[in-house]
N, C-alpha and C positions, 0 to 999 in steps of 0.2 A: 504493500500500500504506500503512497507515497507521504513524501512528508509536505503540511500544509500551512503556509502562513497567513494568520489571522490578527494580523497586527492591522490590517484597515480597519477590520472588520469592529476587533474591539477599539481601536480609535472611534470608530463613526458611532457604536453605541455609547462611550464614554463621553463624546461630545451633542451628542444625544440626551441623556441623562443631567446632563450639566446644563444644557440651555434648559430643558423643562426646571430643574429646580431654582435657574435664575427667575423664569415665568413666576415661579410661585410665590417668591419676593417681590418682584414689581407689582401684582396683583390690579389687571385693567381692567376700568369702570364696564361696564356692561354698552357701553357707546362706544368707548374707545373700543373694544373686544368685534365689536359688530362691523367697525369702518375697517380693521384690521382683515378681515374677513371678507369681506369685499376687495380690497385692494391684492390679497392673496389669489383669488379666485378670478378677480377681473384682469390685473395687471402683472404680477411678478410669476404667477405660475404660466399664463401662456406664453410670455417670453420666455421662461426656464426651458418650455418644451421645444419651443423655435429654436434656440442656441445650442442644444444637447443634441436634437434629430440633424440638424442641416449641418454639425459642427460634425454630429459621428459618421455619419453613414453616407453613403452615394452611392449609385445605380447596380455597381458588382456585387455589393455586398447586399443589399436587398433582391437580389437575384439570387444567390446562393442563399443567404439566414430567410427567405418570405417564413417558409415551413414554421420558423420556431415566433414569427410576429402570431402566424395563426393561430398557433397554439396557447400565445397568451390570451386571445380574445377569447376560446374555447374553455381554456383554465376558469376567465373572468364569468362565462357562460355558467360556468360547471359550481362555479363557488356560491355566487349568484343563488342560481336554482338550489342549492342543497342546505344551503341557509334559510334562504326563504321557508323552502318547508320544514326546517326543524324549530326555527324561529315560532312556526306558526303553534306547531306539534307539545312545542317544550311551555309554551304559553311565559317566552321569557317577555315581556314588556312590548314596546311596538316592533311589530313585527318588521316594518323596513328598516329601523333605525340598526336591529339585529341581523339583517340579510345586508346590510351596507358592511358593518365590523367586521362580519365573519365571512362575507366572500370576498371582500375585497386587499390586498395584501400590499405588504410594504416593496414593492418587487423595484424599487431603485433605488433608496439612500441604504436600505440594509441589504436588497437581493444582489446587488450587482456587486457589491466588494466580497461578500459569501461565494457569488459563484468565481471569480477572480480565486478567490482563498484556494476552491474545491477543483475547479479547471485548467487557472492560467488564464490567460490573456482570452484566447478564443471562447471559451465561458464566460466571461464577462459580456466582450462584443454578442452575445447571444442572447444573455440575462438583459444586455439596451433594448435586443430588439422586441423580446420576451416582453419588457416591462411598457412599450410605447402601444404593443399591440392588448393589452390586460389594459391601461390605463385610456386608450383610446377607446375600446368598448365599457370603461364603467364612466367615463365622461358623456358618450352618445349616447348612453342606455340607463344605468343606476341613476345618475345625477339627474335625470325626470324625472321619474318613480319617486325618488327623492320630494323634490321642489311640486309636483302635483299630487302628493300623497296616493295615487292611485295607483292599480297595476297595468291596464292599458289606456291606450285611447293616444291623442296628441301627434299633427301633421309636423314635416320637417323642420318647420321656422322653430316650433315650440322645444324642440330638440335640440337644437344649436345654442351652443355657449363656446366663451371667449377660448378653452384648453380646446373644442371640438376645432374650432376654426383656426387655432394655432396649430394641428395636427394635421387638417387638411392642406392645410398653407405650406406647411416643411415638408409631407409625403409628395406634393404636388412640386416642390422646388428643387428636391432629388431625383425624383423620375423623370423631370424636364431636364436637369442636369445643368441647372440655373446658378452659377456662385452670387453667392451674399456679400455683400457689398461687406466690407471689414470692420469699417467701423456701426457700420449696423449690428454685426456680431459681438461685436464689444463692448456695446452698450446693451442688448439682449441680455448679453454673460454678468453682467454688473449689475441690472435689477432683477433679471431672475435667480440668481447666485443668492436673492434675499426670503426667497419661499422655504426653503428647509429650516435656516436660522428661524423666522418667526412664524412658523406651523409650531416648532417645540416651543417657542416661548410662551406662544399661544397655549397649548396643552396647560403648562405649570399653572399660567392664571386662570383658569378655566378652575384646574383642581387643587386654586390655592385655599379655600374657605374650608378644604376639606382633610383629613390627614390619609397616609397612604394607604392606612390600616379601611379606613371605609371606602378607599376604592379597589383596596382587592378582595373585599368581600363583600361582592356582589356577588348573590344566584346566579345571574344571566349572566355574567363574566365566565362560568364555568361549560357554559355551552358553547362562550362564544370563542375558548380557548381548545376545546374538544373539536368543532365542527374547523377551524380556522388552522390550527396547529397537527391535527392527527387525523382529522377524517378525509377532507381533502386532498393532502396528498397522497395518503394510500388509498384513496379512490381512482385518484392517478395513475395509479402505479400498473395496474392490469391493464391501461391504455397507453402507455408507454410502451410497454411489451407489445401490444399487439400492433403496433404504428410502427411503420421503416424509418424510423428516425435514427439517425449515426449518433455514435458517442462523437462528445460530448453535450448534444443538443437533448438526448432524452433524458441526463442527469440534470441539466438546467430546468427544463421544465418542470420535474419533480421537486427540484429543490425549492424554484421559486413559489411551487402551487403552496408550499410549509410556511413564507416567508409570515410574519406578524402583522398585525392589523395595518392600511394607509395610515401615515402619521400624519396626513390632510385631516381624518374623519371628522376631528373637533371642530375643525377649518370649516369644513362642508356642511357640516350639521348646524353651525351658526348659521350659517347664510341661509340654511332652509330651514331655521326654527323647529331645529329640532334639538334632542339633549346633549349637549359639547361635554356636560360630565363624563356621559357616560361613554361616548366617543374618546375622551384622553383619556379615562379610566382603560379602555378598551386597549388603548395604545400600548400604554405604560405597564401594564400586564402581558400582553403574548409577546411583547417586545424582551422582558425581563424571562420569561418561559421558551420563548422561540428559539436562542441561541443552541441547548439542551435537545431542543425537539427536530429543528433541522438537522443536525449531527445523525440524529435517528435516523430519521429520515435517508440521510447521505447514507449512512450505513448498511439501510437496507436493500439499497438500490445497487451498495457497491458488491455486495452479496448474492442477490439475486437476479439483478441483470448484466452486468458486468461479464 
């Protein structure tokens, strides 16, 4: 087996952990909380995604990785659905607010330096493509279910937001084979570079009124770390096997389906008035739990499909 460095990996959760418990000391007015929220959602995360898709990828490489983009929309599908109906099943609180935590995964500030750790370089470039194709379908599809509380219904316009039209605009600018003007990229990389920092600082003030002890005991927290950390990816695991995917593209996929909660959800659930506790409660636990569980995970896969 080889040997695996995880020094990003616990960097990016220890800088992780560090901005949430800064959050918890500044502690922002429920106005300030909400304008933050907006500005994440409208401004700094769609340029995060414009600067990361048009900065990594070009025409070859989305020729050869398309397979492992589908798979994360597939993943996002799979997560999605299997939430939803246990959400509904377990009778843990609202039932979308629980199909958002528990299908939806951290597959870029924690999946992409993990699969780095577990691959190498080529797992990583897979875990980008993995994470754009998982976060482009819970931005065109979750994020209404979300904002209209319902499960169907709503034409294209009602579907579109600022991360969808950032994802169409950079897929559309690499398959034309268009370069970005430079200093357009460098100014994208320097306000989107702000969406990770204040999503966690965001979380801490969110669960600053509270101690950590009441947000890791939560009931629905245990479903939502069962259905998110352990059922999902060994749901996976027999579609892995049976799909012609090369190593190492059906170890990323497995890996990232284990990854822990979006550490947006607090982000997202403000904005659509939904509960941010229990969204950074959600975070702050399968995040502390996942590091453990993906290992598994890898473990299992290095054993039986390998």
């Amino acid at each position: 087996m080889n040997t695996f460095d995880f020094s990003q990996v616990l960097g990016n959760l220890a800088i992780m952990f560090s901005l949430i418990l800064l959050g918890r000391k500044l502690r922002f007015s429920k106005e300030t909380s909400n304008d933050m929220a907006r500005l994440i959602v409208n401004v700094t995360f769609p340029l995060f995604i414009f600067n990361n898709f048009t900065g990594q990828f070009s025409l070859d490489i989305l020729k050869t990785g398309y397979l492992v983009f589908i798979m994360g929309v597939i993943t996002c599908l799979i997560g999605l659905t299997l939430s939803a109906v246990i959400g509904r099943k377990s009778k843990s609180g609202n039932a979308l607010e629980f199909m958002f935590v528990a299908g939806v995964g951290n597959t870029g500030f924690v999946g992409i330096p993990f699969c780095l750790a577990l691959f190498g370089q080529q797992g990583a470039l897979y875990a980008m493509l993995f994470d754009f194709g998982h976060s482009f379908f819970n931005w065109a599809f979750a994020m209404n279910l979300l904002r209209r509380g319902v499960d169907t219904g709503g034409g294209l316009l009602q579907r579109v937001n600022n991360p969808v039209i950032a994802y169409i605009l950079s897929i559309s600018l690499v398959l034309l084979q268009v370069d970005v003007f430079p200093p357009l990229h460098e100014g994208a990389a320097l306000v989107g570079g702000m969406t990770i920092p204040l999503a966690l600082i965001f979380i801490g003030s969110v669960s600053s009124g509270y101690s950590i002890k009441a947000m890791a005991f939560q009931r629905r927290l245990v479903f939502v770390g069962l259905v998110k950390l352990i059922l999902l990816p060994f749901l996976m695991l027999p579609l892995i096997m049976i799909l012609p995917l090369p190593s190492p593209m059906d170890g990323v996929v497995l890996v990232q389906a284990a990854m822990p909660t979006l550490a947006l959800a607090p982000i997202i659930f403000a904005r659509y008035k939904k509960d941010s506790f229990f969204g950074a409660s959600a975070v702050f636990i399968t995040s502390l739990a996942g590091f453990y569980t993906v290992l598994l995970v890898y473990f299992t896969y290095y054993n039986l499909v390998l």
